[in-house]
N, C-alpha and C positions, 0 to 999 in steps of 0.2 A: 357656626356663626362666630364671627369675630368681637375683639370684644370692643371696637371703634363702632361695629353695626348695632351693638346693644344697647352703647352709649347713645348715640346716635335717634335709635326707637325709642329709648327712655325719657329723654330730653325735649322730643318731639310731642310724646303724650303727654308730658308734663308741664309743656310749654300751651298745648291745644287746652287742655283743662284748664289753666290758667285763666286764659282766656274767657270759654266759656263762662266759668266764676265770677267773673267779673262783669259778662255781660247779663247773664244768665238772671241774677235776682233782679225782685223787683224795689225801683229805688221808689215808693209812696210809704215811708214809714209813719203807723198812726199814732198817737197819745202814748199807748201802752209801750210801744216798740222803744220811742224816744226819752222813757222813764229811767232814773238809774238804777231802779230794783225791776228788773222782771220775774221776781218772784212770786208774785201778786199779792206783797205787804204793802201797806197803805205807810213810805217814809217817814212822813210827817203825823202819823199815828203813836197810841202810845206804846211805847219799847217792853213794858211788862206785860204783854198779853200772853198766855201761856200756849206754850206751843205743841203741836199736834207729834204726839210721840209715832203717830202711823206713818208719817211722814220717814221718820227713821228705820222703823220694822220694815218699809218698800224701799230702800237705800240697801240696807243689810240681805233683803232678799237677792236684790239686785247683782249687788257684789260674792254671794253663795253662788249665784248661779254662772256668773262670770268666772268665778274660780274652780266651777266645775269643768269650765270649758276649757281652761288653762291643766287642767289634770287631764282631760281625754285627749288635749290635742295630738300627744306622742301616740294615741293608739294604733292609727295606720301603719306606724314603722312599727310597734313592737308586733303585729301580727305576722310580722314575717320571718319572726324566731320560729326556734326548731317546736317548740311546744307553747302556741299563740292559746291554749286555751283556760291558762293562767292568766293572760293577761283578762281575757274575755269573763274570766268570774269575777276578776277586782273591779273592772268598770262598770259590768251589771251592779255590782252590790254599791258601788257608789253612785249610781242612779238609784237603786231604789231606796238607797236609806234617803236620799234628798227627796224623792217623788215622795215617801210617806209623811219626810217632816212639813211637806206644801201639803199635801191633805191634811194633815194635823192643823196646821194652820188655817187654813178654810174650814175645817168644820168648827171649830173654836170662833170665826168671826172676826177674826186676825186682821185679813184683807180687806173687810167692808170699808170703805169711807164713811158710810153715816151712819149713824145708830139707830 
């Protein structure tokens, strides 16, 4: 494949997606949507109200588990070294060390929203 044919396919999907983006959503935006906070804080409320640390703890999970995904990504190529089953003990044990600190976390109540 050349690389005018690439250009070409890449351009075409990107130009079709475009498109559909554009037609694709729906334009009836209601109250909430046209609000400048979609966080769902009341702006006009008052600024001291303290804020839900769980809110954080599901931020930071979020980003652990994202950065798991960013560590495993290379495994597919390192499994085609001459001895892949180094690699295969490090990624088990960094799944499970993250798999036991999310049960730790759910059995402590970590995760609930409500009390």
């Amino acid at each position: 494949m050349s690389l005018s044919t690439m250009l070409l396919i890449t351009s075409t999907i990107s130009i079709i997606l475009m498109l559909i983006s554009f037609w694709l959503p729906m334009m009836l935006p209601d109250t909430e949507k046209l609000s400048p906070y979609e966080c769902g804080f009341d702006p006009r409320g008052n600024a001291r109200l303290p804020f839900s640390l769980r809110f954080f703890l599901v931020a930071i999970l979020f980003l652990l588990f994202d950065l798991e995904i960013a560590l495993l990504l290379p495994l597919p190529w390192a499994l085609g070294l001459n001895n892949p089953t180094t690699t295969m003990i490090l990624a088990f044990s960094i799944l499970s060390l993250l798999t036991l600190g999310l049960a730790y976390e759910w059995m402590q109540g970590g995760l609930e929203w409500a009390e």
